[in-house]
N, C-alpha and C positions, 0 to 999 in steps of 0.2 A: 522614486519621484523626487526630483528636486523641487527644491524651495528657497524665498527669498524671505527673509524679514528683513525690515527696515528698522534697524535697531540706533534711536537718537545718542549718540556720545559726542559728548564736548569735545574739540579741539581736534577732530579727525579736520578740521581744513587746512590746521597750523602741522599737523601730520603730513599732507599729502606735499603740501610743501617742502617739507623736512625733507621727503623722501625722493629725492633727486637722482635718481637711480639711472635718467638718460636727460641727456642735454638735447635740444630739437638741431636739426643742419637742414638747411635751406634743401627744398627738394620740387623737381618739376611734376606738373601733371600732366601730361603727355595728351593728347586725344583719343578717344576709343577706338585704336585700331589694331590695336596686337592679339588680345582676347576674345572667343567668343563670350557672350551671356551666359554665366552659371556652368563654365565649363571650368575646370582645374585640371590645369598640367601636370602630368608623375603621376596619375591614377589614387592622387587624395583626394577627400568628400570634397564634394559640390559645394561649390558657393553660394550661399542665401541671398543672392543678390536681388531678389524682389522683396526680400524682407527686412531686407538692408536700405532699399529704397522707399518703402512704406515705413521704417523708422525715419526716415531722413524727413520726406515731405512730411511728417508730421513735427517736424520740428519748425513746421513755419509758426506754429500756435505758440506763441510766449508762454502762457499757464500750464503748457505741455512742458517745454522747456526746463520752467520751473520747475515740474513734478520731477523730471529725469534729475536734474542736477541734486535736488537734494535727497531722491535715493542712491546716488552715485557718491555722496558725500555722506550719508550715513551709513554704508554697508561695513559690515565690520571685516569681511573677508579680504586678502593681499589685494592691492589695488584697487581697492573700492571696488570689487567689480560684483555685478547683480548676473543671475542669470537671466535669459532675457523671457523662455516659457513663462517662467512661476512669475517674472514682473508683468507680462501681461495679463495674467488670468489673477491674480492680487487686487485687493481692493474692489471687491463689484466688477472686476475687465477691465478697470477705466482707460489701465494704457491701450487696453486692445478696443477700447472702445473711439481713444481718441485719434487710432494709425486709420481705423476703417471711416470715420469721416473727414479727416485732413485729407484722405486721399481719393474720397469720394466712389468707395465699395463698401459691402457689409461686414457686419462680424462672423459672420460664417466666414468669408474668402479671409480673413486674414488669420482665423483660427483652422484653416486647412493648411494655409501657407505653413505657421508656427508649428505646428503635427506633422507637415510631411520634412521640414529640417531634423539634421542630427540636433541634441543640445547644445546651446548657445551659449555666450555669456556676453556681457556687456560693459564696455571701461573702455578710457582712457589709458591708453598703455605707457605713454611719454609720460614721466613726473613732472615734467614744464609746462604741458599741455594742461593736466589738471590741475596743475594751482595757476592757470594763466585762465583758464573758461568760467568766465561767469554764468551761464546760463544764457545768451547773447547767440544770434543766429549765424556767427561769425564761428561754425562750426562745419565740419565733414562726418558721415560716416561713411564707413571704409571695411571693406571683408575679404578674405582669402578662404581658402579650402584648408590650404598645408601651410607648414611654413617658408619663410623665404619666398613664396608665389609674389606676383604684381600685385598690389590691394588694387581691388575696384572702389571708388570713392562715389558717392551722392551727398548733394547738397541739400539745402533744405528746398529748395527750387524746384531739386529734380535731378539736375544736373548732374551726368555719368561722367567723371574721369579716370584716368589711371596714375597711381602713385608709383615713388621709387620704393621698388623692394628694398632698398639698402639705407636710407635713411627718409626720417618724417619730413612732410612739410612746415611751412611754420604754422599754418592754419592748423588749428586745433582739430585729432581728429576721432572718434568713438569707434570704439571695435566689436564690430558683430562677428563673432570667430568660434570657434567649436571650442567647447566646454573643458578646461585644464583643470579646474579650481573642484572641490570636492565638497558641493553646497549643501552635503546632508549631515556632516559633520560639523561640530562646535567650531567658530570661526578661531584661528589663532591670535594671539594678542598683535595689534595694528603693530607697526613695525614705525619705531620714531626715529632711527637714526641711517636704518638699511646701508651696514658697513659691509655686509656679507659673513658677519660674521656668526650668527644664529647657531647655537650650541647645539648637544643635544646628549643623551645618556646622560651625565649625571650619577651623584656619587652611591646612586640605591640603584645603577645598572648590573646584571648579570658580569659574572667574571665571562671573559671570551676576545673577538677578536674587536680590535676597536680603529676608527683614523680618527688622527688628532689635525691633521691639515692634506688642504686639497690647491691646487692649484690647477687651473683648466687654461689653454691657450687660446680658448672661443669662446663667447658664449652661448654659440650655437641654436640663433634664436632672432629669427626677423622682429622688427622694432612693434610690429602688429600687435605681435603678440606676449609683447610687455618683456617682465624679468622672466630670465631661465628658472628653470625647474630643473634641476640635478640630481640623480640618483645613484646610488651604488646598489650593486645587485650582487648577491652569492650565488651563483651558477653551478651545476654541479649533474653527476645521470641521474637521470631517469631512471628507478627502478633498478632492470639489469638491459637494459635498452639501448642503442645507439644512439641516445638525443639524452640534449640537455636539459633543466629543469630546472625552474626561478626557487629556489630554497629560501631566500630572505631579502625584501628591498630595504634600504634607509634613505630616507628620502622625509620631506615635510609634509605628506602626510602617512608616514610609516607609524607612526603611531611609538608612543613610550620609549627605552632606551635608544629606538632605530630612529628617532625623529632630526631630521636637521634639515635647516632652511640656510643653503648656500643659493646668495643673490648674486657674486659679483663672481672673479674670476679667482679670486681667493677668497680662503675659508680657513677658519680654527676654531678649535672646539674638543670636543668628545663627543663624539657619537659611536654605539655599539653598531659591527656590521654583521657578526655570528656569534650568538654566545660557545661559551666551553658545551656547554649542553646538545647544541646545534652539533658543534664538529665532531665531539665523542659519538655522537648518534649517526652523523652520516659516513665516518670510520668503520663504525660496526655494520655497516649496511653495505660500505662499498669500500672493501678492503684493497687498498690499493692507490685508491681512486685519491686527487686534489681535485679543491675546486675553483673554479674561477674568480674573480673580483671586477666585473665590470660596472664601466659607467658609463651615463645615458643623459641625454637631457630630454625631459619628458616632454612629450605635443599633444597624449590625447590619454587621456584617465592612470591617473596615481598609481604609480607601482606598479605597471602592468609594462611590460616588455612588447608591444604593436610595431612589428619592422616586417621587412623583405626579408623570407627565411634566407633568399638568396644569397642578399647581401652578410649578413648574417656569417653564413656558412664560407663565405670569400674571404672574412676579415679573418675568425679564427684559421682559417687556411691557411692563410699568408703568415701569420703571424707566427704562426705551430712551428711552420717551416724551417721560418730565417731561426728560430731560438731552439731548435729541435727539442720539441714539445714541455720544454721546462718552462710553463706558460701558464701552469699552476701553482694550487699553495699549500702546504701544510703545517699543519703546530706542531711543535717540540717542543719538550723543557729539558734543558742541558741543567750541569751545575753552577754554570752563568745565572739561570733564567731560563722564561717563557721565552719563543720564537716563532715568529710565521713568516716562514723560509720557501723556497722556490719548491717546486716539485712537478716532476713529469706528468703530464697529461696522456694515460697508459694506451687509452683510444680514443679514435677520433670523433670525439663530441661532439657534432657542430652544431644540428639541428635541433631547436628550440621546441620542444610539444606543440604549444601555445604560440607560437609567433603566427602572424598573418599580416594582410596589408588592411592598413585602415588609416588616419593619419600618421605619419611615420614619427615614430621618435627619434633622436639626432642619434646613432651609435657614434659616442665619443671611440671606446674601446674597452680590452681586456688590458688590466694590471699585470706588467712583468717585475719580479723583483730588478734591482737596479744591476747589482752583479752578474747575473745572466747578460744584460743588454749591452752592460761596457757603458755606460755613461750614468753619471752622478749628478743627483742638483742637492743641493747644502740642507739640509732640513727635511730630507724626504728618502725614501727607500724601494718605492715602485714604479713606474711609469708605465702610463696610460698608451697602449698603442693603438692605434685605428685603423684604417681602411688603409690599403698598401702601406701598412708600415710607419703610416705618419707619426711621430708624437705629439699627442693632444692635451698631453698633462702630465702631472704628479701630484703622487700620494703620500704620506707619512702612514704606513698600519706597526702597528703594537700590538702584542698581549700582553693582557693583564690575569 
């Protein structure tokens, strides 16, 4: 069950501020004619578009207004952002009380509405927009299904338009959008300067495999839906099985050594991505066998791999190919040193156990070491391939 508390801390406005993470670009709203109502294109969730527009018209009430701004402004989670279930049913229902009379239906119909949605969250996703919105009807909310979709906008009027997928308008706008953020967990510390550079592991980490710097060529992440969410995943078989299998994420909310929060398109730090423990263990299980190093930027629940197996199975495909299957990795220690070196991929792993379609997460790509691929960038040792082959990034990995 998610949940919101409204937890008062000083100086989260001079924070939201601080946190300038996207500049707003002038953007048209088109008229309602490209989309149906609550349909979403590529077979991601449905759009809550009547509950996006029962928030809206209830923003004609100033004391409503009010009430939003300043749990949007006390939330301690990235982006201020609230889930939007637990803030209606919060407080006596008041919000669910105040969307069912601004818009002139009960609280039944707007608590069947909020029950038949996936979880929601709620924020400002532009850092201009929320240190620019006073709480003033000179606002939009706006919802998608997936990412990169057209947002549907309402006014507090009523008023349906369509936004640019590709950049905000200047109007300030709130995002009713399916649930990234992990509200059952301890909020992490507010974020004052969001350089992207958010650490992680730390000097009481496990000996194993670690990256000290990441570079991504996208952020692979429509404006809706705020800062990217980036993951590294150790990929690896299944059992004795033809499919692959998520052995470890590191990501921001991985939890202790594996934790890192990359905001921007570069990253440094230490974060653990397998310990020594991890690999000795999946050696002795699957002799032979390397494992993968992919990255992802997340769109729908932490650490969790949600994609097209298809897609999936196309990229390691292509990718196996052009590098003939040295698209793996393994440890050594020479009398250099520790190493985590290339190594053949023995079969062909594609298929994910757990993968399915739900909202899709961006597959950035699988980590090839740089010598395998024939091209170098100054500081780093991997690179990130994606979908035909593209380069989508680079890695720094080490053992320690």
């Amino acid at each position: 069950m998610f949940r919101t508390r409204a937890v008062l801390l000083a100086g989260l406005a001079v924070a939201a501020v601080a946190c300038s993470d996207r500049a707003p670009t002038v953007a048209t709203a088109p008229p309602d004619t490209a989309v149906p109502p609550g349909v979403s294109p590529g077979g991601s969730a449905p759009r809550p578009e009547r509950l996006a527009r029962l928030f809206a018209r209830a923003l004609q009430n100033p004391t409503f207004r009010a009430y939003v701004k300043a749990q949007l402004d006390s939330s301690p989670y990235p982006e201020h952002k609230i889930q939007l279930q637990g803030f209606l049913a919060a407080r006596g229902r008041r919000a669910l009380h105040d969307l069912a009379r601004e818009n002139g239906t009960t609280d039944d119909d707007v608590t069947r509405e909020a029950a038949a949605a996936a979880p929601l969250e709620v924020y400002l996703p532009v850092a201009a927009h929320r240190a620019a919105w006073t709480g003033d009807d000179n606002v939009l909310v706006a919802t998608a299904g997936g990412d990169h979709e057209t947002p549907v906008a309402f006014s507090p009027d009523g008023r349906r338009t369509l936004l640019s997928p590709d950049a905000p308008p200047p109007t300030p706008v709130l995002a009713v959008v399916p649930v990234e953020t992990n509200f059952t967990a301890p909020p992490r510390a507010l974020c004052l300067e969001c350089d992207g550079t958010g650490g992680g592991g730390g000097s009481t980490a496990p000996l194993g495999l670690f990256m000290t710097k990441a570079h991504f060529v996208d952020d692979f992440e429509g404006w809706l839906k705020g800062k990217p969410e980036y993951e590294i995943h150790i990929l690896g078989q299944s059992g004795t099985t033809d499919s692959l299998t998520d052995y470890q994420c590191a990501g921001a909310d991985a939890g202790g050594p594996y934790a890192f929060d990359q905001n921007e398109n570069d990253w440094s730090g230490s974060v653990l991505l397998f310990s020594q423990r991890q690999l000795d263990d999946y050696k002795a299980g699957h002799p032979g066998q390397s494992v993968r190093v992919f990255a992802l930027e997340d769109d729908d629940t932490a650490c969790k791999i949600i994609t097209n197996k298809d897609d999936l199975n196309r990229l390691f495909r292509v990718v196996d190919s052009l590098y003939t299957k040295r698209t793996g990795g393994r440890d050594s220690t020479t009398a250099l040193g520790k190493y985590f070196k290339a190594a053949k991929v023995v079969r062909n792993l594609w298929t994910l156990v757990a993968s399915f379609i739900k909202t899709n997460d961006d597959l950035i790509g699988t980590a090839v070491e740089d010598q395998v691929i024939g091209a170098f960038y100054s500081g780093y040792n991997w690179i990130v391939k994606g979908p035909n082959n593209i380069t989508n990034g680079w890695l720094k990995l080490e053992m320690r």
